[in-house]
N, C-alpha and C positions, 0 to 999 in steps of 0.2 A: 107419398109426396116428398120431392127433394128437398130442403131446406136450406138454400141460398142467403139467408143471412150473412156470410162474408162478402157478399158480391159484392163490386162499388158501380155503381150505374152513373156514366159521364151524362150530365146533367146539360140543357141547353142554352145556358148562360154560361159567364166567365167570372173570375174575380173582379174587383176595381183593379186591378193592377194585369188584369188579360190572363187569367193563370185559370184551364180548366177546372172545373167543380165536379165534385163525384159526392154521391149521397151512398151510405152504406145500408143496409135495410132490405126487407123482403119483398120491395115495392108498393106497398100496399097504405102507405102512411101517406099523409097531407101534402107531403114538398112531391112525391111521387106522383102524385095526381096535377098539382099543380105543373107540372114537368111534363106531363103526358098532354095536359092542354097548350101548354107553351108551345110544345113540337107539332103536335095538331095545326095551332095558329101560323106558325113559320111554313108548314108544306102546303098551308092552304095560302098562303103570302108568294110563296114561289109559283103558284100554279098560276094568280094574276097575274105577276110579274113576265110570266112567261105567255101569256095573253098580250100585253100590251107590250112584251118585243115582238112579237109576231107583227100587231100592226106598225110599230115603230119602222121596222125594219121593211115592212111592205109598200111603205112611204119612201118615195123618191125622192123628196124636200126636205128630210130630216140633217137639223143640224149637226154640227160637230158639238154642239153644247150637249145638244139631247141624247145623242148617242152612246157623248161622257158619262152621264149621267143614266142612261139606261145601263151602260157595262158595270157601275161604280155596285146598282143596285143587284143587276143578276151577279157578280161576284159575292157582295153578302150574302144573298139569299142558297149561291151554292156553298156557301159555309157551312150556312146552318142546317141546310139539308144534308151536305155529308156528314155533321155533326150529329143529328137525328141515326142518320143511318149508322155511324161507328158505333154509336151508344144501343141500338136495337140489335146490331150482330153482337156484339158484346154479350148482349143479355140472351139473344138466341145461342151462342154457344155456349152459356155457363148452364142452361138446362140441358144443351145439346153437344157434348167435347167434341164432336163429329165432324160436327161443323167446324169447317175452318179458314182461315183468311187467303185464298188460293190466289192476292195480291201480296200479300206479305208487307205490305207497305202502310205501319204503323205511323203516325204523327208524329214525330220527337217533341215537338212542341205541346201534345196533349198528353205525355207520358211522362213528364216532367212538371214537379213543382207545382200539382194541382192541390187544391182546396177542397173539404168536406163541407156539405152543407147541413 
């Protein structure tokens, strides 16, 4: 078995001040699990969300308010799901070097000035 102890796993929250959080650790501790549920919670958040644009958008009478307000929410929610997703190719290619980013298109903003939890 590998031993990943250096790995820093981008976590699915942010600082108070917006600044990624990475836990260091074998995954297998408290905030990890807690992390694994939070991401769980957010894809299952995105997956309603994405239910009720379906009907939003299948409504002819949908206001400009509603609309706002449905884009405001699928922007979060594809946040957080990309977020999910960087943090689990992360963790798949530190077991797997092989694997690799065939976008190349790292986040400056989550490579920068994050926080340990």
């Amino acid at each position: 078995m590998t031993d990943h102890h250096d790995s820093a796993r981008l976590l699915p929250w942010t600082s108070a001040d917006g600044n990624p959080c990475y836990l260091l650790g074998d995954g297998t501790g408290h905030v990890s699990r807690v992390a694994d549920d939070i991401e769980g919670l957010q894809l299952g958040m995105a997956d309603d969300l994405i239910g009720h644009a379906d009907e939003l958008l299948a409504c002819q009478g949908a206001s400009d308010r509603e609309l706002r307000f449905l884009a405001r929410g699928l922007t979060d929610c594809l946040r957080d799901v990309r977020r999910v997703a960087k943090s689990r190719g992360a963790r798949l290619r530190a077991v797997d070097p092989s694997l690799d980013d065939e976008g190349g298109n790292e986040d400056e903003d989550e490579n920068e000035g994050g926080s340990q939890a």
